[in-house]
BATOR-297612 format. One record per atom (N, C-alpha, C, O): x, y, z; atom name. Coordinates in Angstrom, 1 decimal, m for minus. Layout:
% BATOR-297612
east,north,up,atom
X,Y,Z,CA .
...
//
This chain:
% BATOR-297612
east,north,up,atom
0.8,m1.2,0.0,N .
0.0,0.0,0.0,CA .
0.9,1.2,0.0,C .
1.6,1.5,1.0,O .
0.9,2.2,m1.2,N .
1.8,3.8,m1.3,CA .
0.7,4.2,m0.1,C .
m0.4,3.8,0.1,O .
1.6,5.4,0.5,N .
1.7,6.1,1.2,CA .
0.5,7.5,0.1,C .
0.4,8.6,0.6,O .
m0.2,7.3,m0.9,N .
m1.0,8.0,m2.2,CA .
m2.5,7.3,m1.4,C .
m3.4,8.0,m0.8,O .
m2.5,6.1,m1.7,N .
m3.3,5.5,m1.4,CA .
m4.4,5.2,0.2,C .
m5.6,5.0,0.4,O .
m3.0,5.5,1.1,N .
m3.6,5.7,2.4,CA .
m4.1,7.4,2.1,C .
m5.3,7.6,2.2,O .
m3.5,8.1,1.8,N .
m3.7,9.3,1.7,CA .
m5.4,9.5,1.4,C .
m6.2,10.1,2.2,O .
m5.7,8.8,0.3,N .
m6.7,9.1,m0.4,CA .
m7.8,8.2,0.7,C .
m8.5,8.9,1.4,O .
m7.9,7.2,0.8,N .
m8.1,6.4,1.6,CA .
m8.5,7.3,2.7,C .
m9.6,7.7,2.8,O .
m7.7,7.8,3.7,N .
m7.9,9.2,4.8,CA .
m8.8,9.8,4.1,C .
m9.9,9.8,4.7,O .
m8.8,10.3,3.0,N .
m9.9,11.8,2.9,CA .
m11.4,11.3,2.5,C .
m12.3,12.0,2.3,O .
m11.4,9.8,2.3,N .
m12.7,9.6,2.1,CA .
m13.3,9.2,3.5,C .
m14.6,9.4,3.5,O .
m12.9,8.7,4.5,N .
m12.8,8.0,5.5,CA .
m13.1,9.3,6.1,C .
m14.3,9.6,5.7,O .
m12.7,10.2,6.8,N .
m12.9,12.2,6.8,CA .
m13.8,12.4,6.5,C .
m14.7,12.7,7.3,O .
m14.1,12.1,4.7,N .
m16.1,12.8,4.1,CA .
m16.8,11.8,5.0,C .
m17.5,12.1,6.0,O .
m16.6,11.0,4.8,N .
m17.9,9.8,5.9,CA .
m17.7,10.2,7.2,C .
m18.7,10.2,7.8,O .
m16.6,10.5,7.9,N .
m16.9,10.7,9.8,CA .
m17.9,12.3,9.3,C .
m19.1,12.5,9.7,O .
m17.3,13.0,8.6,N .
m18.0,14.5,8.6,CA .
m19.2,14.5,8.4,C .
m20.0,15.1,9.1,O .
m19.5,13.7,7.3,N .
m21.3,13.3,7.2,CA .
m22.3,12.8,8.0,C .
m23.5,13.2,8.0,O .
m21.6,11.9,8.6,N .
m21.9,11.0,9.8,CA .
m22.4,11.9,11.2,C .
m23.5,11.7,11.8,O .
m21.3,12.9,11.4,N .
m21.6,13.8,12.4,CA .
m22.0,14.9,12.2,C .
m22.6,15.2,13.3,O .
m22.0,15.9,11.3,N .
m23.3,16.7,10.8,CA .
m24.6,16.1,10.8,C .
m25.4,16.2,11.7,O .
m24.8,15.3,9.5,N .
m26.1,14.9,9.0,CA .
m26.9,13.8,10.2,C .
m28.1,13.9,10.5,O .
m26.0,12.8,10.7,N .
m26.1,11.8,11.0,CA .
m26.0,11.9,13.0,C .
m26.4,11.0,13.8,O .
m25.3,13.5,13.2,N .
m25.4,13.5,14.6,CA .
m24.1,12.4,15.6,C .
m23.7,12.2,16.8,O .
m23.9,11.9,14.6,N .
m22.7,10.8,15.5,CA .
m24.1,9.6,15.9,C .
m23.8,8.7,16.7,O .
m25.4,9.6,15.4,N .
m25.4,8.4,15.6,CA .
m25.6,6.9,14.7,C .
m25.4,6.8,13.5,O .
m26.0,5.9,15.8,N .
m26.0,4.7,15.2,CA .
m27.0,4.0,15.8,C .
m26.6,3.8,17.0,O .
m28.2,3.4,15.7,N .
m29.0,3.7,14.3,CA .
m29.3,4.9,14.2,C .
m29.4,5.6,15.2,O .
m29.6,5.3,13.1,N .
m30.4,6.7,12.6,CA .
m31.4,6.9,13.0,C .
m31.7,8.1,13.3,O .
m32.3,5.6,13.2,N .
m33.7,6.2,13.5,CA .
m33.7,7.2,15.5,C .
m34.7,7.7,16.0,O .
m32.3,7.2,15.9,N .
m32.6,7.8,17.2,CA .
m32.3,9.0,16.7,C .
m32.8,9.7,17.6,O .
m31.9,9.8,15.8,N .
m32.0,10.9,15.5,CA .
m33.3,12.1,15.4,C .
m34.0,11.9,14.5,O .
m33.5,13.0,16.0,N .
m34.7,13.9,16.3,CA .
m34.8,14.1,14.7,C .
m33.9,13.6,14.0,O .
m35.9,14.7,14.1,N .
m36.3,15.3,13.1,CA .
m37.1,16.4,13.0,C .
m38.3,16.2,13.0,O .
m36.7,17.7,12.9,N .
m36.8,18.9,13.1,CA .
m36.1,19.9,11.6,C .
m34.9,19.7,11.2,O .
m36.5,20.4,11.2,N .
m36.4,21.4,10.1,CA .
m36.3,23.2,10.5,C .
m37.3,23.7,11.0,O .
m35.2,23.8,10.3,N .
m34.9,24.8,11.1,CA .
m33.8,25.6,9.9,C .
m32.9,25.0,9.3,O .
m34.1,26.8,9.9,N .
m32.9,27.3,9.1,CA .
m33.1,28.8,9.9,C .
m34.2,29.4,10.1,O .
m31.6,29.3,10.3,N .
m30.9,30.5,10.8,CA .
m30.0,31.6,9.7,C .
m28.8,31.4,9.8,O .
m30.4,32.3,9.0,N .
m29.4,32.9,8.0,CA .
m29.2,34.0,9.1,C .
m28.6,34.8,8.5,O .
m29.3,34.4,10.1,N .
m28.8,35.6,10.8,CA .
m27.3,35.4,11.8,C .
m27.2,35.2,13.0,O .
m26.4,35.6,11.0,N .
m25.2,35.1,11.7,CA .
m24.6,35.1,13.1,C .
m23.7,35.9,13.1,O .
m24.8,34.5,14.4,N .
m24.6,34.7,15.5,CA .
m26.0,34.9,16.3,C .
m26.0,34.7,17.5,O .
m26.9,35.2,15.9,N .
m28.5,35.4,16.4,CA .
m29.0,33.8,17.0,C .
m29.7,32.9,16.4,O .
m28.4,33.8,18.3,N .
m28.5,33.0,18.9,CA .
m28.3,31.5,18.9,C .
m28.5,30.7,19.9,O .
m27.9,31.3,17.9,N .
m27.4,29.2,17.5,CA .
m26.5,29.4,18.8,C .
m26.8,28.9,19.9,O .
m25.3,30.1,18.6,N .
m24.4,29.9,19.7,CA .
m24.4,30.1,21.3,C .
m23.6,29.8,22.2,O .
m26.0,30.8,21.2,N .
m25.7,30.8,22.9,CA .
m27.2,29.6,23.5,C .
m28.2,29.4,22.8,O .
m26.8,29.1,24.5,N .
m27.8,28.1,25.6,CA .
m27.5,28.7,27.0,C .
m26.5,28.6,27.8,O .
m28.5,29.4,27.1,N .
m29.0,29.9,28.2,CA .
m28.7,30.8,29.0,C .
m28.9,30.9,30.3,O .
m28.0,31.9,28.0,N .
m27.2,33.1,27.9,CA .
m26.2,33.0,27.9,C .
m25.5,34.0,28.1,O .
m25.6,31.7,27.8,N .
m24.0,31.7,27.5,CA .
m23.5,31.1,26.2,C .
m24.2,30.4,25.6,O .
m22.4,31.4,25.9,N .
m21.7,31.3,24.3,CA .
m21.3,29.4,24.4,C .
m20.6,28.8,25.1,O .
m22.0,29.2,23.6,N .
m21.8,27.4,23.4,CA .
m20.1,27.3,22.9,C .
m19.7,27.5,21.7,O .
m19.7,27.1,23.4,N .
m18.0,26.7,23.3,CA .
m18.2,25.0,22.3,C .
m17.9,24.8,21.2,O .
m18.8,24.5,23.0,N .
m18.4,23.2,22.3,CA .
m19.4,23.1,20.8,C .
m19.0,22.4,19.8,O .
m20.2,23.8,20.7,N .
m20.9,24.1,19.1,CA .
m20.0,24.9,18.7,C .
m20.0,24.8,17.5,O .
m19.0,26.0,19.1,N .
m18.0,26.9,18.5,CA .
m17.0,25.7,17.8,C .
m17.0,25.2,16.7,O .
m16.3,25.4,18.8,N .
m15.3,24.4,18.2,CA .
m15.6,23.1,17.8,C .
m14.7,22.5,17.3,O .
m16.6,22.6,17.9,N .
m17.3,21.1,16.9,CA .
m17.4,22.0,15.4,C .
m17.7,21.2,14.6,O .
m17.4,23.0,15.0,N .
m17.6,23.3,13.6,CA .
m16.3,23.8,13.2,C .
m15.9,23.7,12.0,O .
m15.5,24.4,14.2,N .
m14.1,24.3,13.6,CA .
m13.6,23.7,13.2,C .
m13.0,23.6,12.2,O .
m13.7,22.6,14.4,N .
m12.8,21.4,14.4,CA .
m13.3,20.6,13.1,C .
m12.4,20.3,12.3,O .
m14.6,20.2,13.0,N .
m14.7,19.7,11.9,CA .
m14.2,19.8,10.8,C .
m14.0,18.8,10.1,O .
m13.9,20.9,10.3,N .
m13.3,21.0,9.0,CA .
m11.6,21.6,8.9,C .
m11.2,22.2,7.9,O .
m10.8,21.3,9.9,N .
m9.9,21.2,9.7,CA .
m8.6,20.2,9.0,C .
m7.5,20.4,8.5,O .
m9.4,19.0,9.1,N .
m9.0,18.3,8.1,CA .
m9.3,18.4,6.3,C .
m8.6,17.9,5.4,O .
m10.4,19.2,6.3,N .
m10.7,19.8,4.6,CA .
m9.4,20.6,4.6,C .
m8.5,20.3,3.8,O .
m9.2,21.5,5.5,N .
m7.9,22.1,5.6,CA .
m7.2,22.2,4.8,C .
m7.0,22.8,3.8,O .
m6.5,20.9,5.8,N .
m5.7,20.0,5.1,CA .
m5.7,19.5,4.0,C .
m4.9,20.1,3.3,O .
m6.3,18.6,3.6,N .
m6.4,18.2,2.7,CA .
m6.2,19.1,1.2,C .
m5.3,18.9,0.4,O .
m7.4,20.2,1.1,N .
m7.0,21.0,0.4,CA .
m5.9,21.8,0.2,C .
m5.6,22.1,m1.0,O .
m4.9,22.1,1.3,N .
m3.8,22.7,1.3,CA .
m2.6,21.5,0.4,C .
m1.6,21.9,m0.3,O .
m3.0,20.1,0.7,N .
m2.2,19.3,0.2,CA .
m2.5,19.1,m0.9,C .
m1.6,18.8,m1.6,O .
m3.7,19.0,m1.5,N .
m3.9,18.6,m3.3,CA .
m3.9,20.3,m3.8,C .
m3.9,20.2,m5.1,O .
m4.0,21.6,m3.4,N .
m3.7,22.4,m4.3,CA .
m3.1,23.6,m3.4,C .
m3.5,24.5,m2.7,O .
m1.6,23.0,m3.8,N .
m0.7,23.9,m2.7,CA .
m0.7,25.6,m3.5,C .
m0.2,26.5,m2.9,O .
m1.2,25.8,m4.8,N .
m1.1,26.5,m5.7,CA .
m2.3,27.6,m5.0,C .
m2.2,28.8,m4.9,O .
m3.2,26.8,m4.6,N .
m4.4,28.1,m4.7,CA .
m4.4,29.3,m3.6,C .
m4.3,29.1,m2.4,O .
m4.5,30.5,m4.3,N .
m5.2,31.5,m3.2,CA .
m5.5,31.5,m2.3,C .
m5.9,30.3,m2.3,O .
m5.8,32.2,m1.0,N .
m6.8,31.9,0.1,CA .
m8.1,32.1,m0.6,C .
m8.9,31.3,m0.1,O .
m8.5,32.6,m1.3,N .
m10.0,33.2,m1.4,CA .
m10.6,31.8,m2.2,C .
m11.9,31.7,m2.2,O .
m9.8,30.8,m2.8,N .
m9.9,29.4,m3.4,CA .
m10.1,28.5,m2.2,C .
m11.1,27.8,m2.2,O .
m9.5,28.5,m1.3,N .
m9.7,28.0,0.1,CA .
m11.0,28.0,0.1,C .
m11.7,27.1,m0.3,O .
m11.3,29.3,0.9,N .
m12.1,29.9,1.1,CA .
m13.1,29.4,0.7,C .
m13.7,28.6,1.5,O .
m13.7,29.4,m1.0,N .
m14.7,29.0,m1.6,CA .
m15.1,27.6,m1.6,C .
m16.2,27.3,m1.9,O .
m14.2,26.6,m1.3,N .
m13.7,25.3,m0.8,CA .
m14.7,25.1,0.0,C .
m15.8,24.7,m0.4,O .
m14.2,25.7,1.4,N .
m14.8,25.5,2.4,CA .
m16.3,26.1,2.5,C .
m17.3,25.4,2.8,O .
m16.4,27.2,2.1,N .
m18.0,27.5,1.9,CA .
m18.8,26.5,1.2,C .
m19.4,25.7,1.8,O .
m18.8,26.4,0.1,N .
m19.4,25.4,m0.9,CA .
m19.4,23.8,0.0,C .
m20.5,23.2,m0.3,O .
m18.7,23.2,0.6,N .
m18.9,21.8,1.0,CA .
m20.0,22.3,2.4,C .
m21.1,21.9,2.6,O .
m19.2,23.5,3.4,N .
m20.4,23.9,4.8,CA .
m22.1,23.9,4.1,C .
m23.0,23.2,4.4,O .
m21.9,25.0,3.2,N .
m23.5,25.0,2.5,CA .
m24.2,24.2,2.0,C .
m25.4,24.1,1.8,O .
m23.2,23.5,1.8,N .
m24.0,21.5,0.8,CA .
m24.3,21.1,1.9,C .
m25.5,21.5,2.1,O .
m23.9,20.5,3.1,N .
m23.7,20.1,4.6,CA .
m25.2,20.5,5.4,C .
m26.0,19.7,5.9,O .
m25.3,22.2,5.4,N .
m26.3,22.7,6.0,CA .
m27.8,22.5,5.2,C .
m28.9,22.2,5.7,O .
m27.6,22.8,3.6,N .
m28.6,22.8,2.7,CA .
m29.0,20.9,3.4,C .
m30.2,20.6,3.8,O .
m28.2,20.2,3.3,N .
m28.4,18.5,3.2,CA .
m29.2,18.7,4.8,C .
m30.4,18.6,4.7,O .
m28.8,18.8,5.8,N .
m29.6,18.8,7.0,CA .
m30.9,19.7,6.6,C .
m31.8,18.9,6.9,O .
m31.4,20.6,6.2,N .
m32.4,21.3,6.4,CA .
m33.0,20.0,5.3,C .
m33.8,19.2,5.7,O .
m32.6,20.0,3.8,N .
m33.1,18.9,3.5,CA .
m34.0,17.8,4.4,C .
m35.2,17.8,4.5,O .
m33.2,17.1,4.9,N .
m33.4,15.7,5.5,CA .
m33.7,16.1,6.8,C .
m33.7,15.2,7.6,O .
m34.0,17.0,7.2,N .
m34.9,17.5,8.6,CA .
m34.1,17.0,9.9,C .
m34.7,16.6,10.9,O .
m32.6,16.9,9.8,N .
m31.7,16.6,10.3,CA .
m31.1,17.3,11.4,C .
m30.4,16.6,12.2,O .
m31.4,18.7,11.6,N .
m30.8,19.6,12.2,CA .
m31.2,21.1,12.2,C .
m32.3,21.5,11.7,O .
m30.3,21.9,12.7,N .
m30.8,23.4,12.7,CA .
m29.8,24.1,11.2,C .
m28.7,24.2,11.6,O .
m29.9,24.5,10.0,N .
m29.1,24.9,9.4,CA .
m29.2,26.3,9.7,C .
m30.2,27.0,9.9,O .
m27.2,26.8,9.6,N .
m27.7,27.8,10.4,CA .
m26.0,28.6,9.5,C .
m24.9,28.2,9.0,O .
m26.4,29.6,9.7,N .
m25.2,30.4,8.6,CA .
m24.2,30.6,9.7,C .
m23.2,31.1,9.2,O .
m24.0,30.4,11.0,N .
m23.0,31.0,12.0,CA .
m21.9,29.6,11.8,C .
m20.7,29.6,12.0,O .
m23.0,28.4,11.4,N .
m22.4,27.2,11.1,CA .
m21.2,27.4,9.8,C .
m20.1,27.0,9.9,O .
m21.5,27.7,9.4,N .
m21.2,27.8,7.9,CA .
m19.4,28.8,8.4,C .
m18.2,28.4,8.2,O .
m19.7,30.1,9.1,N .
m19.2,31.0,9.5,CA .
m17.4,30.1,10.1,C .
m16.3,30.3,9.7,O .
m18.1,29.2,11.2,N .
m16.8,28.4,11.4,CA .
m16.6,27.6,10.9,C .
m15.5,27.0,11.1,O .
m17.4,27.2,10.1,N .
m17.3,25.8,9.3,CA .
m15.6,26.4,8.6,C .
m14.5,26.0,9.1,O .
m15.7,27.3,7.7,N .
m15.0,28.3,6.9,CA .
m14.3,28.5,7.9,C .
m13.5,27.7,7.6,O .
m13.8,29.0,8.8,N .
m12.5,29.3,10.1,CA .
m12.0,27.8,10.1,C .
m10.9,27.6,9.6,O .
m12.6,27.0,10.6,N .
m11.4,25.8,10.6,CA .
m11.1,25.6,9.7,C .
m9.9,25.7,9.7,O .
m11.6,25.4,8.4,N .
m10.9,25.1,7.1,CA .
m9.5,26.3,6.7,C .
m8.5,25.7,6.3,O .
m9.5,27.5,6.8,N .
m8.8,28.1,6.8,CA .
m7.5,27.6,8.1,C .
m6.4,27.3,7.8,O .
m7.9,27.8,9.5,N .
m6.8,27.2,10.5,CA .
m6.5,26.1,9.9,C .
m5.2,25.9,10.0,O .
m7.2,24.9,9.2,N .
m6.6,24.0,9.0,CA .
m5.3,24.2,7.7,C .
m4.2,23.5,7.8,O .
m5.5,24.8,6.9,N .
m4.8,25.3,6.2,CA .
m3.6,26.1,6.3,C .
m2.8,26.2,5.4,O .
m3.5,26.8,7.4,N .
m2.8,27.5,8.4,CA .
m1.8,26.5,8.9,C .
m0.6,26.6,8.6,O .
m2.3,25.4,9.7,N .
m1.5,24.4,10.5,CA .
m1.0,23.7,9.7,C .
0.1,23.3,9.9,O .
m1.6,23.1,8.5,N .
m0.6,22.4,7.6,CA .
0.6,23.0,6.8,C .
1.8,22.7,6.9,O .
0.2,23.7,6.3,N .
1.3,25.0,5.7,CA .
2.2,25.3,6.8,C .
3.4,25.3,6.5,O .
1.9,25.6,8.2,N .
3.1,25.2,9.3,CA .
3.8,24.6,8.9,C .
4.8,25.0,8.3,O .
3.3,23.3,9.2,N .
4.0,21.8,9.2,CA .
4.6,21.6,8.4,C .
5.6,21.0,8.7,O .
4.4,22.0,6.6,N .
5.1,21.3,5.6,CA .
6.1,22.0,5.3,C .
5.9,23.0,4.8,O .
7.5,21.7,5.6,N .
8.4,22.6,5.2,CA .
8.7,22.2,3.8,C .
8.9,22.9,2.7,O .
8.9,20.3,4.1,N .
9.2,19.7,2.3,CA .
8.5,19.0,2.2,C .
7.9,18.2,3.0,O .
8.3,19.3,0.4,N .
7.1,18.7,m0.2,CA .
7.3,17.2,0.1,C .
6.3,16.6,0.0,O .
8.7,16.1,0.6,N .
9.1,14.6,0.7,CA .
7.6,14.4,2.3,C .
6.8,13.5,2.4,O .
7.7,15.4,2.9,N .
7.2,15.2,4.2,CA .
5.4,15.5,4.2,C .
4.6,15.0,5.1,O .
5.0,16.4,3.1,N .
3.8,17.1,2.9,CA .
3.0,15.8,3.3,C .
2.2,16.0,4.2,O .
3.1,14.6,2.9,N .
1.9,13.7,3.0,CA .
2.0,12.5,4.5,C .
1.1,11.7,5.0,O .
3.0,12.6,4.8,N .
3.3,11.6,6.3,CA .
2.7,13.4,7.2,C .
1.6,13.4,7.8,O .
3.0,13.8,7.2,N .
2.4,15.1,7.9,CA .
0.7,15.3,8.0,C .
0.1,15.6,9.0,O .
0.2,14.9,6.6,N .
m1.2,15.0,6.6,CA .
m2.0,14.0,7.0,C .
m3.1,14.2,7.6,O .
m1.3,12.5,6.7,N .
m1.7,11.4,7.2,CA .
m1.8,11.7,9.3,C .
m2.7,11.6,10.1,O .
m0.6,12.0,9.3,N .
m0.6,12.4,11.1,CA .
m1.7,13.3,12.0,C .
m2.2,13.2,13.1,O .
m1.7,14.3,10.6,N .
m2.9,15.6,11.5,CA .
m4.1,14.6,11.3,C .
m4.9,14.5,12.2,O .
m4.3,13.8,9.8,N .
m5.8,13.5,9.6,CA .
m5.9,12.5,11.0,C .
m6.9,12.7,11.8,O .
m5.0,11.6,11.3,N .
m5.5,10.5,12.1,CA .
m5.8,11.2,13.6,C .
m6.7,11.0,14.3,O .
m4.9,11.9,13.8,N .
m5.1,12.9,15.1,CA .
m6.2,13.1,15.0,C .
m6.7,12.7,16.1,O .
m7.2,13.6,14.3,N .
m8.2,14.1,14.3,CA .
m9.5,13.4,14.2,C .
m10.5,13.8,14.7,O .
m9.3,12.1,13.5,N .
m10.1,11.3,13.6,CA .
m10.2,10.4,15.4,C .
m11.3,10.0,16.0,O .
m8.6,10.2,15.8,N .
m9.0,9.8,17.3,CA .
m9.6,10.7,18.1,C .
m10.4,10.3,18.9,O .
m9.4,11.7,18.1,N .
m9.9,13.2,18.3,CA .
m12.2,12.9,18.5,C .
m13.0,12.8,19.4,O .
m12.2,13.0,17.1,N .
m13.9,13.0,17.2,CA .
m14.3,11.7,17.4,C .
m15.5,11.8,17.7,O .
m14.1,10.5,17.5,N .
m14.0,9.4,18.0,CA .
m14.0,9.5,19.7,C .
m14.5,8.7,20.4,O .
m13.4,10.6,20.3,N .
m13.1,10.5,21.2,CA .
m14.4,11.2,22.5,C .
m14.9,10.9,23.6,O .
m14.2,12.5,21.3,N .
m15.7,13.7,21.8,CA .
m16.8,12.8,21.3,C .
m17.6,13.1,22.1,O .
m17.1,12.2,20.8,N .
m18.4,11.4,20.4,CA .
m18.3,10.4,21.4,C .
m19.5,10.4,21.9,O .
m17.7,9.5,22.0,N .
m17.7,8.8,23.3,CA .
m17.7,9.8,24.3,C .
m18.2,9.3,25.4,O .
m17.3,10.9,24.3,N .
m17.7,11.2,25.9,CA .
m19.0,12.3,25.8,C .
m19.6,12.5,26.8,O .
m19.3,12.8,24.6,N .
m20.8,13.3,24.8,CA .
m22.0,12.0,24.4,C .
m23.2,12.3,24.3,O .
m21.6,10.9,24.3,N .
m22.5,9.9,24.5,CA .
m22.6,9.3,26.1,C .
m23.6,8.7,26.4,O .
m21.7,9.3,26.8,N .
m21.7,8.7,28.1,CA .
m21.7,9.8,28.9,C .
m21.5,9.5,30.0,O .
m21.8,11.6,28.4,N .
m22.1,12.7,29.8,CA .
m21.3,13.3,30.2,C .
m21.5,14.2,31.1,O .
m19.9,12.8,29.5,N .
m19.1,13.6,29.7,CA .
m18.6,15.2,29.7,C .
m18.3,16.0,30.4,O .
m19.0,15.0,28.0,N .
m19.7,16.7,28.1,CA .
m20.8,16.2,27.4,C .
m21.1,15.1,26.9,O .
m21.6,18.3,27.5,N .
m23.0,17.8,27.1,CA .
m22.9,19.1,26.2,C .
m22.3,20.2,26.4,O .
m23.6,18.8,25.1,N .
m24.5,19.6,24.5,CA .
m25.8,19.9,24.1,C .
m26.6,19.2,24.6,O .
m26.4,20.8,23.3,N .
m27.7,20.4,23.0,CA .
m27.9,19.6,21.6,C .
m29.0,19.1,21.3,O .
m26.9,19.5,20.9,N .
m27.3,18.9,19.8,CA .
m26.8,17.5,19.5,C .
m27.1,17.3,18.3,O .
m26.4,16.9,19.9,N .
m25.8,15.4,20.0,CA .
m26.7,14.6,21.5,C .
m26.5,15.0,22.6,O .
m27.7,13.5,21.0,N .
m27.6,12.8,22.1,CA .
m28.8,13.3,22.7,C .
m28.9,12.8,23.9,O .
m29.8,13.9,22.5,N .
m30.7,14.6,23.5,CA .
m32.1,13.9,23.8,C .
m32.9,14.4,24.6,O .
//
């Protein structure tokens, strides 16, 4: 197995955890999933706060999530602009939110979108760190992706057993 292969292999493995836990909520079966239809275009107008305080873990569950797009993108087009980034990460957030309002999956909500688009850029940030040579660019990427996968693997066991809580996982 090349080191191409895991690579590619990682980023599809990534679209499925991402899907999984947007659309899908982190669960298993589907049918425990609530079904509610909800759309927020007012950016910051309340998604992020519960009960007058700033939801930290809905702030960084949408960062975090797409930091590996980041990546990824930083590694198949080391060429592009930020504002190419950029459109990257908007375009897959808005499929994502459009798909939950769809499938009555969730709250779609533009503040979503807002960090969705900040991690993708930090993630692009942190890899561009990391790569000094292009020999290293892909053992680098394979390392952040897997980090990140034990990572939401990890927050998804402990907001299923109470560890932390949110409102939108698990309720």
């Amino acid at each position: 197995m090349t080191k191409d292969s895991v690579t590619k292999g990682l980023f599809w493995i990534y679209i499925m955890v991402l899907i999984w836990t947007i659309l899908f909520k982190g669960q298993l079966p589907f049918q425990v999933i609530e079904h509610h239809r909800n759309i927020n275009l007012i950016p910051f107008a309340g998604s992020i706060f519960v009960n007058g305080r700033i939801d930290m873990v809905e702030i960084l569950a949408n960062v975090f999530a797409f930091l590996p797009l980041g990546f990824f993108a930083s590694y198949y087009f080391p060429e592009f602009k930020w504002y190419h980034y950029v459109l990257i990460f908007f375009v897959v957030s808005v499929t994502l939110e459009l798909a939950q309002y769809a499938l009555a999956v969730g709250i779609s909500d533009i503040t979503d979108v807002l960090f969705n688009c900040l991690g993708g850029i930090v993630g692009v940030l942190i890899f561009q760190f990391f790569n000094v040579k292009e020999e290293r660019a892909q053992i680098v990427l394979i390392v952040l992706v897997l980090l990140f996968l034990v990572f939401v693997f990890a927050v998804i066991l402990m907001i299923q057993t109470g560890i932390i809580e949110t409102r939108y996982f698990w309720q």
